[in-house]
Backbone bond lengths (Angstrom), bond angles and torsions (degrees), N, CA, C in turn:
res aa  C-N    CA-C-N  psi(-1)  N-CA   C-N-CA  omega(-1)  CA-C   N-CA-C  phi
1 X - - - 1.465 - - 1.515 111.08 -
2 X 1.240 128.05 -50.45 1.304 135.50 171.53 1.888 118.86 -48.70
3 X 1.664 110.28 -39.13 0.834 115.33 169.00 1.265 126.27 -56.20
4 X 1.677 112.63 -40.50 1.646 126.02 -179.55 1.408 109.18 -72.44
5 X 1.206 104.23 -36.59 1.937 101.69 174.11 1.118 126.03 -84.55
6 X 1.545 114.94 15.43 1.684 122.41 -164.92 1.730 76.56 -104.85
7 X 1.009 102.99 -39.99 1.934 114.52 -156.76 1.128 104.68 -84.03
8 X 1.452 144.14 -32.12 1.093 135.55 161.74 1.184 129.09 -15.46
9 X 1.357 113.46 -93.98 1.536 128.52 156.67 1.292 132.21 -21.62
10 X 1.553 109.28 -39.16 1.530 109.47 164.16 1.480 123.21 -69.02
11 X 1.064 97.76 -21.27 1.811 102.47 -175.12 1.269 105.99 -97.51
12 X 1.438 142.99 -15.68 1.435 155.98 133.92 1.705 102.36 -32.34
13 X 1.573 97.60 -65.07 1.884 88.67 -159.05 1.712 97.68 -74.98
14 X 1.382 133.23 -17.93 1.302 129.10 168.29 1.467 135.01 -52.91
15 X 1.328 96.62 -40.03 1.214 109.44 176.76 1.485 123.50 -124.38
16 X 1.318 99.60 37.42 1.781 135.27 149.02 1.181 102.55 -66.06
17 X 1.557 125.51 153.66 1.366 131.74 -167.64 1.519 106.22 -129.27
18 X 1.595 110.23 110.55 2.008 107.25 -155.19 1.438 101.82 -74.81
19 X 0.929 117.45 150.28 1.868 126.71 172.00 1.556 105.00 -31.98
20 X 1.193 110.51 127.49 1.845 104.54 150.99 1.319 104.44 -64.91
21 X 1.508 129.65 166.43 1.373 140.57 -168.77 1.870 92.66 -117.30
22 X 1.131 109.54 170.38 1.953 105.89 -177.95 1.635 105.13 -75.83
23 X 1.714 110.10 -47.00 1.715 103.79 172.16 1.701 116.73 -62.21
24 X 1.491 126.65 -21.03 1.834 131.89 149.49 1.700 105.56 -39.48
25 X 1.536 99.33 -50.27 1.557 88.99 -155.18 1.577 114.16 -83.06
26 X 1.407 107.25 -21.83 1.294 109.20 -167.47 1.449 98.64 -87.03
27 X 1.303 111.12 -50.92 2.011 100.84 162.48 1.189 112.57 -17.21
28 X 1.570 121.88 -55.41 1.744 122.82 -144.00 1.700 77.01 -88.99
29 X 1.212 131.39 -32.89 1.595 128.50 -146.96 1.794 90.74 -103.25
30 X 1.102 148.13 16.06 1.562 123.50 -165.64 1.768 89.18 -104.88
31 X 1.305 104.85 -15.83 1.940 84.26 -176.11 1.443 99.50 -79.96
32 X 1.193 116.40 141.75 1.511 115.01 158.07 1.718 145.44 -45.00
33 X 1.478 93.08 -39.24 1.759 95.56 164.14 1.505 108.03 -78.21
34 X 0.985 136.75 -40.52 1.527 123.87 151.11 1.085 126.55 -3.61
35 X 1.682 105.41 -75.66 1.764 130.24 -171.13 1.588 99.35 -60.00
36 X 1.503 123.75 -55.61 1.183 142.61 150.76 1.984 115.98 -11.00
37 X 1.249 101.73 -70.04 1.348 96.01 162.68 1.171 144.31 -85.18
38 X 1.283 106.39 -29.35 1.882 107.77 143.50 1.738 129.87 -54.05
39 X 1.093 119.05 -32.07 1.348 125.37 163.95 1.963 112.33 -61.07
40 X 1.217 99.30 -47.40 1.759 108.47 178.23 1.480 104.12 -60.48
41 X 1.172 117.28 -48.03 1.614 117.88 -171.33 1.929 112.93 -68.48
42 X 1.826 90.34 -35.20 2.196 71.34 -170.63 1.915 85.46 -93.82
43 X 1.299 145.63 0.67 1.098 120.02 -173.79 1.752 99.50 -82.83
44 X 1.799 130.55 5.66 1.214 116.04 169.44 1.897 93.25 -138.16
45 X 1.090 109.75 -56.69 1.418 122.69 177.43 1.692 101.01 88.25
46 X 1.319 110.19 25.03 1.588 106.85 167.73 1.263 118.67 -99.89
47 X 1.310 131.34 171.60 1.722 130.66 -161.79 1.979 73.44 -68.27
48 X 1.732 86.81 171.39 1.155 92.36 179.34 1.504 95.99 -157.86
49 X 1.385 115.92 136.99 1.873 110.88 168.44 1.411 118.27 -82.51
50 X 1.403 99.25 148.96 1.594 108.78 171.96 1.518 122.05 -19.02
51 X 1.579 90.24 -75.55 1.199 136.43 -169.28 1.904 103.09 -50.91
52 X 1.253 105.67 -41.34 1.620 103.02 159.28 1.138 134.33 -80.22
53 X 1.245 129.24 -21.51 1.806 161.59 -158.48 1.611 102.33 -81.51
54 X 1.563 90.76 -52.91 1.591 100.60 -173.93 2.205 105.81 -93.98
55 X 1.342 98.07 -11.59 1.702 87.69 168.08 1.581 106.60 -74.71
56 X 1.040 101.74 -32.92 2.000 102.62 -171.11 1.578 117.09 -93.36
57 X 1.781 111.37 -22.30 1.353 90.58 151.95 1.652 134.82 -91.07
58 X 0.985 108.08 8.00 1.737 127.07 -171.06 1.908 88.36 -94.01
59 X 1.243 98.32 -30.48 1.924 93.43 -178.01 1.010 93.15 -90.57
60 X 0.977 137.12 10.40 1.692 125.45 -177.77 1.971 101.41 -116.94
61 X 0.919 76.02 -22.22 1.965 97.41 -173.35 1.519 90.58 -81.27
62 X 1.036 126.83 -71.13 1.691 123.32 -173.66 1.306 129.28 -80.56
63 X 1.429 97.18 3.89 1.481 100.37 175.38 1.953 119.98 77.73
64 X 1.097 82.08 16.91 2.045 91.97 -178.51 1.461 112.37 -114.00
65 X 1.498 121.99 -148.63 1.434 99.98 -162.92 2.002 68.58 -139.07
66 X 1.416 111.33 -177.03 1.728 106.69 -157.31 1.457 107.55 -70.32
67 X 1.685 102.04 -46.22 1.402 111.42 179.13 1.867 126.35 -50.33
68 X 1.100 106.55 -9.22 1.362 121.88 -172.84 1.592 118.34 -105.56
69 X 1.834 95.65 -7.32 1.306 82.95 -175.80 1.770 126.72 -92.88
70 X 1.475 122.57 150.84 1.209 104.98 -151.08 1.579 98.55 -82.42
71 X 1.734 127.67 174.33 1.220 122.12 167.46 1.507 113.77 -59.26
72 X 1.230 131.29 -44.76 1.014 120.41 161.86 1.566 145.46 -26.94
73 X 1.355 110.35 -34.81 1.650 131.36 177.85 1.605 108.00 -94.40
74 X 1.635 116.84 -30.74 1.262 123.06 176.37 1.728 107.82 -55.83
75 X 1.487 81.26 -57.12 2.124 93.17 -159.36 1.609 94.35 -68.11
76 X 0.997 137.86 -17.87 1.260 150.15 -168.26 1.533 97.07 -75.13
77 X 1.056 124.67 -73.54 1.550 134.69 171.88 1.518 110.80 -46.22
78 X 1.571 107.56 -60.77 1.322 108.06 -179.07 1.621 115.83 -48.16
79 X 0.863 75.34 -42.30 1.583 79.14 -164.71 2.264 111.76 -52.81
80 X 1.409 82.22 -74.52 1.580 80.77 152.13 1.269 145.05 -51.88
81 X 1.425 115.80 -0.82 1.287 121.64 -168.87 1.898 100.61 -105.36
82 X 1.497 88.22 -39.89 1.667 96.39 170.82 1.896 114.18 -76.27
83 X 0.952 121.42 -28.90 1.230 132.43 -157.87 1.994 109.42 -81.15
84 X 1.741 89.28 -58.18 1.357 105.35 169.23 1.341 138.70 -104.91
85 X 1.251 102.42 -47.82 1.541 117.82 -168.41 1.336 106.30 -53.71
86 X 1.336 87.84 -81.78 2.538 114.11 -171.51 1.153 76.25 -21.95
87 X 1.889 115.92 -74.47 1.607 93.96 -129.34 1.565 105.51 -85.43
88 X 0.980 136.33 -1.44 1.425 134.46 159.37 1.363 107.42 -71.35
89 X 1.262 142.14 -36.83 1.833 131.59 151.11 1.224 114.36 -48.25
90 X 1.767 113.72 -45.29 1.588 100.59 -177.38 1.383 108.48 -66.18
91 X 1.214 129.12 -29.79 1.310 118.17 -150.19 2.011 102.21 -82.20
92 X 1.348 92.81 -11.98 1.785 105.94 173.51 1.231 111.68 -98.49
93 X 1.383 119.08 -9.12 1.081 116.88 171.42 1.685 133.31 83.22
94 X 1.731 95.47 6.76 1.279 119.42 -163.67 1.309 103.14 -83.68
95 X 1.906 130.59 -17.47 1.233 132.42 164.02 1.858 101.35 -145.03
96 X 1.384 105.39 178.53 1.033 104.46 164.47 1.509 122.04 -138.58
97 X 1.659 104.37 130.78 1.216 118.92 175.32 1.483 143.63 -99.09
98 X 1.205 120.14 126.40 1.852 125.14 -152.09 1.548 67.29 -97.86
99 X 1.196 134.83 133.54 1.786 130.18 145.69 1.366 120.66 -94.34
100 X 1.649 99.16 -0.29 1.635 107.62 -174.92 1.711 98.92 -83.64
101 X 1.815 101.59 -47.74 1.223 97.72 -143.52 1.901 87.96 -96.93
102 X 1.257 117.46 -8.69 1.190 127.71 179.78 1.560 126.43 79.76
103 X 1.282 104.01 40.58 1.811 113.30 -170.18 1.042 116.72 -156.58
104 X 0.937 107.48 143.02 1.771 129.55 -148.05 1.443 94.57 -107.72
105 X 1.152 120.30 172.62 1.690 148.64 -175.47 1.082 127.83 161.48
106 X 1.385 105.98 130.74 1.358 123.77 -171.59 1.493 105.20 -55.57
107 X 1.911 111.39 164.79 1.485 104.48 175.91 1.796 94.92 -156.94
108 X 1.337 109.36 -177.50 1.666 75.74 -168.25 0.879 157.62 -92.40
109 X 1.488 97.15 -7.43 1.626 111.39 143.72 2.038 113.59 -33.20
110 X 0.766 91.56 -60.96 1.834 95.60 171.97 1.436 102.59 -43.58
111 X 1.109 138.56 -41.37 1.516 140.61 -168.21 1.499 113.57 -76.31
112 X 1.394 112.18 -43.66 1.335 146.47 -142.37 1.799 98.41 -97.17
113 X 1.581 93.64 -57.75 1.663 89.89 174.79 1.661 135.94 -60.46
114 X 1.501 102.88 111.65 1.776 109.50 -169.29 1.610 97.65 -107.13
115 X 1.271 105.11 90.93 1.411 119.03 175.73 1.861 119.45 -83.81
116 X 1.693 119.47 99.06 1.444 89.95 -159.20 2.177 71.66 -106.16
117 X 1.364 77.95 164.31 1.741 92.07 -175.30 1.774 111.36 -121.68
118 X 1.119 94.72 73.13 1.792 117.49 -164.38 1.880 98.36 -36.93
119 X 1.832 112.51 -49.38 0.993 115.85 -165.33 1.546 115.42 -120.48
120 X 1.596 119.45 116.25 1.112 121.55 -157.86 1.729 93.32 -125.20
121 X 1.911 118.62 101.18 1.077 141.50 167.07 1.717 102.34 -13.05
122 X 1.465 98.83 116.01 1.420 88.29 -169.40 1.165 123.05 117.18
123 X 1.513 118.19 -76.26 1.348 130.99 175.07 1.499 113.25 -105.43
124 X 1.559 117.81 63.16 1.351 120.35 -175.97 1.109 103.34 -89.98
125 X 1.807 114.82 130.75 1.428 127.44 -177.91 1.115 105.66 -156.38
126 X 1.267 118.92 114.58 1.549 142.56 -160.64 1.470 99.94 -95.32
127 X 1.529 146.87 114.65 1.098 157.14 -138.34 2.032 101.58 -118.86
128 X 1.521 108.42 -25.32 1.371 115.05 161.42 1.601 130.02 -77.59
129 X 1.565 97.75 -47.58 1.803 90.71 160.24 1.023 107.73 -71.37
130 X 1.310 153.92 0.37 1.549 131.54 166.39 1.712 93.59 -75.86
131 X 0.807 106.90 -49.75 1.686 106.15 -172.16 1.514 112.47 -59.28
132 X 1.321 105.25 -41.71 1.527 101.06 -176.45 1.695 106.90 -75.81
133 X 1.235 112.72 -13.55 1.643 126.66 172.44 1.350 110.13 -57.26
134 X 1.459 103.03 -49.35 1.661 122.25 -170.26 1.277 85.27 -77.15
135 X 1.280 153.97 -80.37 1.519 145.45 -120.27 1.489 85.17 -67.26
136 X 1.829 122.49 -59.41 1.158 136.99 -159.09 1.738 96.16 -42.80
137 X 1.441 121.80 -63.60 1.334 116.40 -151.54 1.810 104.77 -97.22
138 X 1.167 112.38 32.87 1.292 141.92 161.28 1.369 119.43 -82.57
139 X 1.285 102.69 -77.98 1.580 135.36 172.19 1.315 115.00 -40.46
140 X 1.546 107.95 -44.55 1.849 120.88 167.12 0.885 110.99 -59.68
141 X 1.947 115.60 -69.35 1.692 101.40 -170.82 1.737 114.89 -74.37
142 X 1.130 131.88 8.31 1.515 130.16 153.33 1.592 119.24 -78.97
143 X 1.435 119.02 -8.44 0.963 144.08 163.81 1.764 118.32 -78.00
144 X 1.194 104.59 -39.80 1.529 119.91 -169.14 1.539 99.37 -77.06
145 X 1.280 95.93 -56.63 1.690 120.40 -177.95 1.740 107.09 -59.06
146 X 1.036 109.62 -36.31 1.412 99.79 166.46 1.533 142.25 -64.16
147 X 2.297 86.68 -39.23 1.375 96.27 173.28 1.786 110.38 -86.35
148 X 1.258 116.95 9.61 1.073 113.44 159.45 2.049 97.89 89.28
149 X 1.489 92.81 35.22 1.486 74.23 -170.59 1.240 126.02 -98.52
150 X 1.685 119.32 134.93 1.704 118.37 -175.11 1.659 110.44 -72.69
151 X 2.022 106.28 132.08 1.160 97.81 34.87 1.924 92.68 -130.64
152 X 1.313 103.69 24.47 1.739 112.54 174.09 1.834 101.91 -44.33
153 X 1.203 133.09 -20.41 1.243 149.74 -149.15 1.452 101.12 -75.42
154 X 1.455 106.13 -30.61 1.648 122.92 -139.16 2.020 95.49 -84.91
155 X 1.136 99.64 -19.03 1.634 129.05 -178.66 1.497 112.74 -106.75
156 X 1.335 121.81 115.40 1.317 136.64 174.04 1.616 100.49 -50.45
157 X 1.521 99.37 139.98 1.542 109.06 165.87 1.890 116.52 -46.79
158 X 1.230 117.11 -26.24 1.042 125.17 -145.53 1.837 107.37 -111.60
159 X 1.696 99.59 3.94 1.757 123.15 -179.01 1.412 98.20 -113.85
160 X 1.736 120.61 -35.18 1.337 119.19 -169.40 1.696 109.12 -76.16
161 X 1.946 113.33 -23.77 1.213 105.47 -162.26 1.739 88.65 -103.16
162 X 1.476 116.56 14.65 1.381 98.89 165.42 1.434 114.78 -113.96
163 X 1.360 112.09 -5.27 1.808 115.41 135.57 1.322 145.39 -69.31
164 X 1.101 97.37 -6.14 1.642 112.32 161.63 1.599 116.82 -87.69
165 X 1.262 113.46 -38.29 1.404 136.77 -154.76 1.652 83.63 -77.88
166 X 1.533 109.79 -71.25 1.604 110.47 171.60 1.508 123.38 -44.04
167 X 1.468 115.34 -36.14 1.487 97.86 167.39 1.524 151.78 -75.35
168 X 1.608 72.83 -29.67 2.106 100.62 156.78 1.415 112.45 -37.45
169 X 1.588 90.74 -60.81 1.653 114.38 -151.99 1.855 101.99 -71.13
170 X 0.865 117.35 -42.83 1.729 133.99 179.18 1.883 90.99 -63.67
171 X 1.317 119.07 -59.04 1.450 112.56 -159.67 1.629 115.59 -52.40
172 X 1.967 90.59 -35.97 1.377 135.45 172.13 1.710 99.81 -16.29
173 X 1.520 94.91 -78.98 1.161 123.70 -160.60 1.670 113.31 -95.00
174 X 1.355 118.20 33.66 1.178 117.44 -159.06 2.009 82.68 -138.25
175 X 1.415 99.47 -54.23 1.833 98.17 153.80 1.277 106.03 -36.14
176 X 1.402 128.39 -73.40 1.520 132.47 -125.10 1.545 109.05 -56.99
177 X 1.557 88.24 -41.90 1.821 119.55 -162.22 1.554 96.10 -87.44
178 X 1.606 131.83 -9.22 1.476 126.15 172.67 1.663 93.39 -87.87
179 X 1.337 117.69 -41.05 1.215 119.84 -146.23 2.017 108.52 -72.87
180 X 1.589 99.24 -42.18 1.068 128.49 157.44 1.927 110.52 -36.26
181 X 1.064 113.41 -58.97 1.398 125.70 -170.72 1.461 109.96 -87.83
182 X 1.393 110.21 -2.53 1.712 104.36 165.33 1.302 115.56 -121.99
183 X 1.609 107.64 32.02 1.852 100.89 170.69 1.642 104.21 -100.03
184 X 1.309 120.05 167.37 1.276 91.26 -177.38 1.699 92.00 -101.09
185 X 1.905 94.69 -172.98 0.893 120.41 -128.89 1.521 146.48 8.74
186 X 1.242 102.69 49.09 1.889 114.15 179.05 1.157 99.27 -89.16
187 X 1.343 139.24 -20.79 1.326 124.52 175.02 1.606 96.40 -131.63
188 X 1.990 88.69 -164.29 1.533 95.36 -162.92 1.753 93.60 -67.28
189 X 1.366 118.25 -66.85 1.208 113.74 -160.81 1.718 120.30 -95.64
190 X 1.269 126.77 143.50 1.396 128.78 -175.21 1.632 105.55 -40.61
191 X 1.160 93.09 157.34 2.116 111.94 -169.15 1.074 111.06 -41.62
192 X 2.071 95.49 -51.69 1.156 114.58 -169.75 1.475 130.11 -50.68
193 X 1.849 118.56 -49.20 1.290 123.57 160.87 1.761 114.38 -58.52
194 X 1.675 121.72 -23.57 1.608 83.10 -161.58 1.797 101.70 -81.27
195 X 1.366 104.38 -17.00 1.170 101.91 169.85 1.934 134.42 -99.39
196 X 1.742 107.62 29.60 1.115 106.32 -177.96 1.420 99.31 -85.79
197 X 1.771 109.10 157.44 1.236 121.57 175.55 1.400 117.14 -97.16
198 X 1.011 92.41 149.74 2.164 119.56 -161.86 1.583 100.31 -73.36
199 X 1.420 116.66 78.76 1.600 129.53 166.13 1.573 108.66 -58.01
């Protein structure tokens, strides 16, 4: 008896499942149909079939809506989605895949993962040089204002640092609401489309 309760615990902490690390996740997350199927899973988090998984990322892939997409673009997805993807998520544990019964479900890593995608090919916008932009042309007119220079003069020290204060604070919140809109599944469609550019 002592023996079985010594062993318990070891076979508990063994087959514990260790944290992915953020460079783990973004590995498993840098291909796009990836991001694609992680976005489908937390925007419902219900089982979901193949056979649907791969109609809505293939519409998301071609730019159409599901009903439009041809068999060709379906089996195309499917195929890769069964072949490679799932089970390289299952095996991270980031979803889970039945390959018998063919349906996927989220798990909590799926719940858990807050993927924001700062830079979207195309629409690259670096959210630190704006800031270091702002500090820069800060630093000047406290500079200007010091040397007393016309016609920044015409404005109290004490109007100029509550236009700065307001622009911080606005830029602030002008991130929050981009940042918000590039995790996936926060909206209907992945980051990537609301911000692809019109070729």
């Amino acid at each position: 008896m002592e023996t079985e309760a010594e062993t318990e615990p070891e076979t508990e902490t063994d087959t514990s499942s260790p944290t992915l690390s953020k460079g783990e996740i973004f590995e498993l997350l840098r291909n796009q149909r990836r991001r694609y199927v992680v976005h489908f899973l937390k925007q419902d988090g219900r089982p979901v079939e193949l056979g649907d998984l791969a109609q809505q990322v293939a519409a998301w892939e071609y730019d159409t809506t599901p009903d439009r997409v041809t068999p060709e673009q379906r089996k195309r997805v499917y195929t890769t989605l069964q072949q490679t993807h799932l089970p390289k998520m299952d095996k991270a544990e980031i979803l889970a895949f039945d390959s018998d019964r063919g349906v996927i479900e989220s798990t909590e890593r799926t719940r858990d993962i807050s993927v924001y995608l700062e830079i979207v090919p195309g629409h690259e916008f670096a959210w630190r040089e704006l800031y270091l932009s702002l500090g820069a042309v800060s630093c000047a007119l406290v500079a200007a204002l010091w040397l007393e220079i016309y016609p920044l003069t015409l404005l109290s020290e004490l109007t100029w640092a509550g236009v700065i204060a307001v622009t911080v604070t606005v830029t602030a919140i002008v991130q929050i609401y981009h940042e918000r809109n590039m995790r996936l599944g926060a909206s209907e469609q992945p980051p990537e489309l609301s911000y692809r550019s019109d070729d």
